[in-house]
LOMIDREN-15999 format. One record per residue (C-alpha): residue number from 0; residue in one letter; x, y, z. Coordinates in nm, 4 decimals, decimal comma. Example, Ala and Ser with C-alpha at 12.3 -4.5 7.8 and 13.67 -1.06 7.14 Angstrom:
<kolmars>
<0 A <1,2300 -0,4500 0,7800>>
<1 S <1,3670 -0,1060 0,7140>>
</kolmars>
This chain:
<kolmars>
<0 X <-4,3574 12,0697 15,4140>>
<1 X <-4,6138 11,9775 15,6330>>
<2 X <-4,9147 11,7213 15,5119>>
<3 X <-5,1875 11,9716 15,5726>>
<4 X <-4,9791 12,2195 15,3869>>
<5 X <-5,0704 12,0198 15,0379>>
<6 X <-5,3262 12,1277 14,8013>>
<7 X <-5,4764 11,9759 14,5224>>
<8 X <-5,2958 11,9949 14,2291>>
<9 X <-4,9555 12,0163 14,4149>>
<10 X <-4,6660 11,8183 14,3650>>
<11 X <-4,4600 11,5914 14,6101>>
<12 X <-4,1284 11,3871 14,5412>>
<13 X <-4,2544 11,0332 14,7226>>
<14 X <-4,1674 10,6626 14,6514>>
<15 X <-3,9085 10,7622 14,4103>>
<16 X <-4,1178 10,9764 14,1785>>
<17 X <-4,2846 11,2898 14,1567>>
<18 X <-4,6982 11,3119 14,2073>>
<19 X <-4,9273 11,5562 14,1855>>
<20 X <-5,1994 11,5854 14,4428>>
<21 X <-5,5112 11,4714 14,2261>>
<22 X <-5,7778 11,4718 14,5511>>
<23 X <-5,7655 11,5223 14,8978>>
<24 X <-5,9347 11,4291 15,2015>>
<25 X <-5,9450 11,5278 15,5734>>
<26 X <-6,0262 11,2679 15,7775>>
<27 X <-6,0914 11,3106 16,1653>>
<28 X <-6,2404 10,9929 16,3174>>
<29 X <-6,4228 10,9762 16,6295>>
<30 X <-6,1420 10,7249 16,8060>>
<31 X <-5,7876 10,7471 16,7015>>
<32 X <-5,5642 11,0818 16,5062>>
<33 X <-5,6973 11,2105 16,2125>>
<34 X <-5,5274 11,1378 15,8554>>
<35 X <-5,5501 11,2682 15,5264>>
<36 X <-5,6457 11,0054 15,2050>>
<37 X <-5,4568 11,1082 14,9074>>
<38 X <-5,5331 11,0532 14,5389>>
<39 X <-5,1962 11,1071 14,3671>>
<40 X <-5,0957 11,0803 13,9995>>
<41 X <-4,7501 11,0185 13,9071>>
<42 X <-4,6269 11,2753 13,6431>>
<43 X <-4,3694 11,0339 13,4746>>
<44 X <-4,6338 10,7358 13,4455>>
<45 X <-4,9742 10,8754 13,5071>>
<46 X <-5,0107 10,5847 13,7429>>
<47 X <-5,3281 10,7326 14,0126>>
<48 X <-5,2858 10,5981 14,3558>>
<49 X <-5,4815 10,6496 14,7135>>
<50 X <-5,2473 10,7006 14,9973>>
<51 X <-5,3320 10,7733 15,3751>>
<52 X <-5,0849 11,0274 15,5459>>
<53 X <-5,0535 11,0981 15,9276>>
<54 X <-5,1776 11,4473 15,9957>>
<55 X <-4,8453 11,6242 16,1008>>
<56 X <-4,6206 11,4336 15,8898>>
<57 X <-4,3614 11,6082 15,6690>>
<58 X <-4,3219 11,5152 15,2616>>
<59 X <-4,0588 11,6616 15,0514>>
<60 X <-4,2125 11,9527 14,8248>>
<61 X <-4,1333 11,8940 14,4507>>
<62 X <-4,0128 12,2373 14,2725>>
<63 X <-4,3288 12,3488 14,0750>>
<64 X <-4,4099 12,6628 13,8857>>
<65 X <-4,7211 12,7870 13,6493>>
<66 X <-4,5870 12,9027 13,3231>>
<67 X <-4,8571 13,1784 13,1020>>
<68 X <-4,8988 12,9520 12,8033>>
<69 X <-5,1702 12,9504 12,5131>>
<70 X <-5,4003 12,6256 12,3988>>
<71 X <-5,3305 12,5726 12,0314>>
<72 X <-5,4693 12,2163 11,8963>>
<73 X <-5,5211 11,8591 11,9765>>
<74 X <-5,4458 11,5412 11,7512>>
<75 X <-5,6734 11,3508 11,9189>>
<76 X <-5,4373 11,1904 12,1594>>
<77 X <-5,1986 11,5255 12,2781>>
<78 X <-5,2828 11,8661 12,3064>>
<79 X <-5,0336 12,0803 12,2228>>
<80 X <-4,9617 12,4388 12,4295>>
<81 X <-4,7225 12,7229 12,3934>>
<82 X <-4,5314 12,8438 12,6669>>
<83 X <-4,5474 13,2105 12,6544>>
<84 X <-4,2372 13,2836 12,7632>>
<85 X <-4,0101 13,0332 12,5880>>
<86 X <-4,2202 13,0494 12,2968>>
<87 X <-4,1653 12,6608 12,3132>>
<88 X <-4,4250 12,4126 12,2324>>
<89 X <-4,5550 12,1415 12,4577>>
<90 X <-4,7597 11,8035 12,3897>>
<91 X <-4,9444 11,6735 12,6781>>
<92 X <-5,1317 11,3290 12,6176>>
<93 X <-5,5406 11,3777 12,6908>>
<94 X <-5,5035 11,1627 13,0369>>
<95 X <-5,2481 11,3658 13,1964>>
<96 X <-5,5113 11,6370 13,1273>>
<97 X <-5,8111 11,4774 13,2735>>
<98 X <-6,1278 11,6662 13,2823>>
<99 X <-5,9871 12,0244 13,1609>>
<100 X <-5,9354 11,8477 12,7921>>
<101 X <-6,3812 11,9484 12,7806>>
<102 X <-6,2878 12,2680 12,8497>>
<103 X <-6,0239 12,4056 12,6225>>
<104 X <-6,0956 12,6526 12,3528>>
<105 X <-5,8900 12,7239 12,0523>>
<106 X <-5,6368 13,0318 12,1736>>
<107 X <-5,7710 13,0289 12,5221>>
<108 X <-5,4855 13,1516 12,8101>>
<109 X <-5,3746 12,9107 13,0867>>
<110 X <-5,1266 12,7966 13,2822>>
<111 X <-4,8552 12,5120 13,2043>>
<112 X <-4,7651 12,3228 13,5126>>
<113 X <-4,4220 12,2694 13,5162>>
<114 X <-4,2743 12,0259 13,7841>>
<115 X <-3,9025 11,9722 13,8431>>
<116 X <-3,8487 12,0848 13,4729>>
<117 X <-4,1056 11,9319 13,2950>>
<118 X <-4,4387 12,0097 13,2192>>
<119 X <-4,7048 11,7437 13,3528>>
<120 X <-5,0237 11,9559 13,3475>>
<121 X <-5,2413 12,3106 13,2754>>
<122 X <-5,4149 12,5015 13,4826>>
<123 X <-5,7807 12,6505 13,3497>>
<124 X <-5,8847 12,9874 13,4434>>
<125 X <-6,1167 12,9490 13,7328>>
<126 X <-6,4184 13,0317 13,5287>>
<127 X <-6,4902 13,0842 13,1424>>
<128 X <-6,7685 13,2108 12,9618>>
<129 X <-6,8671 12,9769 12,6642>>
<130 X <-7,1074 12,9561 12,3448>>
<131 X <-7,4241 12,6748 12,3793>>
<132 X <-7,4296 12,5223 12,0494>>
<133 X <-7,6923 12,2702 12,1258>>
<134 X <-7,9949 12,2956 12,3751>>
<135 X <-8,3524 12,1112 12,3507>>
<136 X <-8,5949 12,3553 12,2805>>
<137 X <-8,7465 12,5590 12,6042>>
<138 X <-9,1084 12,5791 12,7793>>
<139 X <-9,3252 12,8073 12,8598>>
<140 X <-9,2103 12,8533 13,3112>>
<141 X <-8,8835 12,7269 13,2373>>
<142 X <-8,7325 13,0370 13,4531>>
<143 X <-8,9518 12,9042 13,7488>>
<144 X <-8,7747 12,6207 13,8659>>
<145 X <-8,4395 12,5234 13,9806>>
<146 X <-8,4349 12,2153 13,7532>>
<147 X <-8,1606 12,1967 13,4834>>
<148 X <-8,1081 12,0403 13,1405>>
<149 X <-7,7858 11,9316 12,9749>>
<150 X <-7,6819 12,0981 12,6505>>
<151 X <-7,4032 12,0625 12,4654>>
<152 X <-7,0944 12,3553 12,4483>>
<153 X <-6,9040 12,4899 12,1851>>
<154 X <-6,5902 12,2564 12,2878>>
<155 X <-6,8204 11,9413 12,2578>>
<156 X <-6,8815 11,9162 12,6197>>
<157 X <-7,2518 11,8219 12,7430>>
<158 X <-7,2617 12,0563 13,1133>>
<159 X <-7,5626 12,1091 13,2885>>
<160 X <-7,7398 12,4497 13,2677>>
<161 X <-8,1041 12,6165 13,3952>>
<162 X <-8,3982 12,5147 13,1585>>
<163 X <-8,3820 12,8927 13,0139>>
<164 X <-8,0756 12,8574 12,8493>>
<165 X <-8,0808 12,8172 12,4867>>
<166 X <-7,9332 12,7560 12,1491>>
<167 X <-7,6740 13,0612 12,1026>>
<168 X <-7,6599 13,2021 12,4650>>
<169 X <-7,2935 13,2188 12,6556>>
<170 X <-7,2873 13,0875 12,9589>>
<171 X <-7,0047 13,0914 13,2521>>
<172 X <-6,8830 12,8070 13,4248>>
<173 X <-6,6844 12,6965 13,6774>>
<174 X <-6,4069 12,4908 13,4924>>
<175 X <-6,3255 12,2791 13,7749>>
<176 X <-6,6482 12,1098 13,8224>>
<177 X <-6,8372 12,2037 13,4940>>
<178 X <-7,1043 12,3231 13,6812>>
<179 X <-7,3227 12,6605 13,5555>>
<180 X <-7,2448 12,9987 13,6897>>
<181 X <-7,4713 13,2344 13,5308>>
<182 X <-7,5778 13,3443 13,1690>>
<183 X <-7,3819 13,6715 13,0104>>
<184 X <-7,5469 13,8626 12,7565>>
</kolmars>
């Protein structure tokens, strides 16, 4: 497949191994042909790695598919899903996970990605609505500004939300990024 073709998250066979696409970057200088820099993580090691590639240059696609599977604990060190479709359980360790492992909730649906056979990652629903267990106490105005506060989530994760939020409200968020989308009722 073609470099530009890649997407983060996607998976590549490359210097002997498989990697997944962990960042990527477009890069079109003012002199000279524009390249793409690479963060890749490889699935068997969980080695990261920055790469430059030519744009227009071909790497070999690694067979990858997203599995429906279901969150169901952690041991502190692997987090253990089940593949709804096998029925089969799965332990990832917490750095193959990266920044999702803030965002899991007990039960909650996702995606197991499975490359060449073997799972190496999940895949969080784009956004999720979730419970603010801890939030400092609000002012009087609060709704007036744009400035935000952090406050702690139901999974243990501190995100930052508007100063209105409190103590007990559900808010949705982008689970990508962690960032606030809006307040549900």
């Amino acid at each position: 497949m073609d470099i530009s073709k890649l997407k983060k998250g996607g998976a590549i066979n490359w210097k002997h191994g498989v990697w997944t696409a962990t960042d990527i970057t477009f890069v079109n200088p003012g002199k000279g042909s524009a390249f793409f820099r690479i963060k890749l993580r490889n699935v068997e090691t969980g080695q990261l790695v920055e790469n430059t590639f030519k744009s227009g240059e071909n790497l070999d696609e690694a067979s990858m598919v997203h599995n429906p599977a279901q969150y169901l604990y952690n041991n502190g060190t692997n987090y253990t899903f089940m593949d709804n479709e096998s029925y089969e359980q799965v332990e990832l360790p917490a750095e193959s996970l990266g920044n999702v492992v803030n965002f899991l909730k007990d039960n909650m649906e996702v995606k197991l990605t499975i490359v060449n056979g073997r799972a190496v990652g999940v895949q969080m629903p784009p956004k999720e609505v979730y419970l603010v267990t801890e939030a400092p106490p609000g002012v009087k105005g609060d709704s007036a500004t744009g400035k935000t506060m952090a406050v702690t989530i139901e999974t243990g994760a501190t995100v930052q939300v508007p100063l209105f939020v409190k103590t007990g409200d559900k808010v949705r968020l982008n689970t990508e990024t962690g960032e606030y989308v809006e307040r549900v009722q």
